[in-house]
C-alpha positions as CSV (number, residue, x, y, z in Angstrom):
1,X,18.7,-4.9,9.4
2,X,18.1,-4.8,13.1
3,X,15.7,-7.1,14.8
4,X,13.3,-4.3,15.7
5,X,13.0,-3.7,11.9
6,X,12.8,-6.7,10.9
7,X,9.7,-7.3,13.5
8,X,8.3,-3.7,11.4
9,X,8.3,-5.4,8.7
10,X,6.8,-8.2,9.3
11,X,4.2,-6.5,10.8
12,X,3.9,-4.7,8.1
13,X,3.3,-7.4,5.8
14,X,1.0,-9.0,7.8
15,X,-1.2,-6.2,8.1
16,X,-1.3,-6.0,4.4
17,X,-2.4,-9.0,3.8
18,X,-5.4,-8.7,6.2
19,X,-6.5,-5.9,4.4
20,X,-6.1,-7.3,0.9
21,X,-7.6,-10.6,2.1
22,X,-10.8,-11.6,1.1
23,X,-11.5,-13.8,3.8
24,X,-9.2,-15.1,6.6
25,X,-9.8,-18.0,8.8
26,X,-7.7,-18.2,12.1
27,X,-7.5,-21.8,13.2
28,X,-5.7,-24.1,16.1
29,X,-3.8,-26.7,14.5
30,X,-2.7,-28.5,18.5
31,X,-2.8,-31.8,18.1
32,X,-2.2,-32.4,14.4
33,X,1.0,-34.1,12.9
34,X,2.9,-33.0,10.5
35,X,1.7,-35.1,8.2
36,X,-1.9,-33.7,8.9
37,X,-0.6,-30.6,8.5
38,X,1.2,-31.1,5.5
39,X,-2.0,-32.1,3.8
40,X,-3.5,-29.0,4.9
41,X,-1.1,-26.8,3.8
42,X,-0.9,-28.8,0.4
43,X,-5.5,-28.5,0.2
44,X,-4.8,-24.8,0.6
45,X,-2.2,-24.2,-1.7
46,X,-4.3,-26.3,-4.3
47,X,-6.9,-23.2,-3.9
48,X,-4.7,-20.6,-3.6
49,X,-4.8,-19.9,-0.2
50,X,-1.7,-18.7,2.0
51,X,-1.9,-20.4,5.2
52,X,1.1,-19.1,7.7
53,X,2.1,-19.6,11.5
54,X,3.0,-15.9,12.7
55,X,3.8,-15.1,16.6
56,X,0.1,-13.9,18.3
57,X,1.8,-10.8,19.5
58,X,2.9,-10.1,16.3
59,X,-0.6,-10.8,14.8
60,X,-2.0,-8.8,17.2
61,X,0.1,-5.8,16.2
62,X,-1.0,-5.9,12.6
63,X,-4.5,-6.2,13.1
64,X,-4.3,-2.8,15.2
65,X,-2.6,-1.6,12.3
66,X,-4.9,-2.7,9.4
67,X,-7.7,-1.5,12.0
68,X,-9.8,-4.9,12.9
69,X,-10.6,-5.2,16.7
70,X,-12.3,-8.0,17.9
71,X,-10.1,-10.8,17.5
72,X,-7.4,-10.4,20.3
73,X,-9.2,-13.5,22.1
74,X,-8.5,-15.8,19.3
75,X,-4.9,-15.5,19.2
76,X,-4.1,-17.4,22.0
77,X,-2.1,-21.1,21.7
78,X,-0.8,-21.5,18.9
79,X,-2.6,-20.2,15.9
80,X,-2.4,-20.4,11.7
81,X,-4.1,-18.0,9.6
82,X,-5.5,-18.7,6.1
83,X,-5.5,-15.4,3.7
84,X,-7.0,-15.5,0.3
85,X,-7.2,-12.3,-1.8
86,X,-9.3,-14.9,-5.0
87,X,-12.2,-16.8,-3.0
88,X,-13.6,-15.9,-0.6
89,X,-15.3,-19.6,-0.1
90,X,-12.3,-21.6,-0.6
91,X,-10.3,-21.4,2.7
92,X,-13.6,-21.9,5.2
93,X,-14.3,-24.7,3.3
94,X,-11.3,-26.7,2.8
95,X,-10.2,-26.2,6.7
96,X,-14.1,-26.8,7.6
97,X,-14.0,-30.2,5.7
98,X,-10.2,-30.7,7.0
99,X,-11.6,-29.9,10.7
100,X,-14.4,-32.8,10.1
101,X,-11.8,-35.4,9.6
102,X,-9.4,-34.3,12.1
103,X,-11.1,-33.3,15.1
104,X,-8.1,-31.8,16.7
105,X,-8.2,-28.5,14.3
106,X,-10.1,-26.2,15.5
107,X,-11.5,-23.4,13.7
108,X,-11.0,-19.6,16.3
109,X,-12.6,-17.2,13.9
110,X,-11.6,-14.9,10.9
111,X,-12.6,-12.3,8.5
112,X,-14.8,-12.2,5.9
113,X,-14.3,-8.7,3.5
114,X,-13.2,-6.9,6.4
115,X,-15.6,-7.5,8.6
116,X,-15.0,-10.3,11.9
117,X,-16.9,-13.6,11.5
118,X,-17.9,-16.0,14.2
119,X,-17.4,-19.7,14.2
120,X,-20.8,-20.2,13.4
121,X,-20.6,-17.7,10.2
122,X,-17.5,-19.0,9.0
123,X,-18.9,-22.7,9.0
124,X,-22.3,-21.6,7.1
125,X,-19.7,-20.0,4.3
126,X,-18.4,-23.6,4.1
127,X,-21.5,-25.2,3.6
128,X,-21.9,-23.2,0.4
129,X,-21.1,-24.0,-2.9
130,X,-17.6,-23.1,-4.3
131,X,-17.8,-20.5,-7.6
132,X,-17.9,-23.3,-10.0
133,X,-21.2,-24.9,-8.5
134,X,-22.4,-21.4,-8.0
135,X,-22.3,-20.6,-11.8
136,X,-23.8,-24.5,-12.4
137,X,-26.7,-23.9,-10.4
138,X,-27.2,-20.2,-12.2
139,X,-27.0,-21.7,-15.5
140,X,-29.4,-24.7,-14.7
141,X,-31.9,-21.6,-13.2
142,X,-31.8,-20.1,-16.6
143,X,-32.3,-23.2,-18.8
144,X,-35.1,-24.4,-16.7
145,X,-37.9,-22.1,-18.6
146,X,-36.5,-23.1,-21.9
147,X,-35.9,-27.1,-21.1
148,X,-39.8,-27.0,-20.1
149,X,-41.2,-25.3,-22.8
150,X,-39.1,-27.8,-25.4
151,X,-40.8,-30.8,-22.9
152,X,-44.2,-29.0,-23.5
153,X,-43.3,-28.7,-27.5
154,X,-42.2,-32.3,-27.6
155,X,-45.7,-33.4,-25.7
156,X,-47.7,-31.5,-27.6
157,X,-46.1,-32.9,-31.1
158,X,-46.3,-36.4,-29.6
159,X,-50.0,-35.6,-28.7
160,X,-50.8,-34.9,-32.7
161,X,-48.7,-37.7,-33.7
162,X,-51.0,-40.2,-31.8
163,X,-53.8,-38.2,-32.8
């Protein structure tokens, strides 16, 4: 296989998985060790995000090919990109939280279904609850009526009891 090929098809594949992604954060990782970074990667894999290191002029390429504009200005220095195709929370928030500890990561921008996100969108995604604590708070918003009518029962039978 040629190296011109081999570029195609890399290309390729990174296209398709900007267009399968969910959400994809773009960060700078200067400044971090490779321990640091190990971590990272290992926090991301934990969620099932794909985090990958990709030449900017090759990122560049497949985002003209999976049709997203807007984000040539953030691929410049070095630059990782976080896909996942599950949740769409999961990689804002772990590199958000990861960014709090290590102040040399630096979040660039990303994609959230298909559609660029700012810095400050990115981080507001992070400050919400992951699926699990989504479905938590949804269940305890649907017990509340029944929890305070049993309160109100249970009152009302203490009430007669005294009585």
């Amino acid at each position: 296989m040629s190296k011109l090929e081999s570029k195609k098809q890399l290309v390729e594949e990174i296209s398709t998985k900007f267009r399968e992604s969910k959400t994809t954060v773009f960060v700078d990782y200067r400044g971090l060790d490779v321990a640091q970074i190990t971590e990272l990667r290992k926090n991301l894999r934990d969620v099932g995000v794909d985090y990958k290191v990709y030449k900017n002029t090759m990122t560049r390429r497949a985002l003209a090919e999976a049709e997203m504009e807007g984000l040539d200005d953030t691929l410049t220095g070095p630059t990782a990109v976080a896909f996942s195709n599950d949740d769409v929370i999961a990689p804002a928030k772990v590199i958000h939280n990861f960014a709090k500890e290590n102040e040399e990561l630096e979040i660039k921008g990303g994609v959230i279904d298909g559609e660029v996100a700012t810095i400050e969108q990115l981080k507001e995604l992070a400050s919400l609850p992951d699926y699990d604590g989504l479905v938590a708070m949804l269940l305890s918003v649907l017990q509340a009526p029944m929890r305070n009518l049993a309160y109100a029962t249970q009152q009302i039978a203490d009430e007669k009891e005294e009585a």
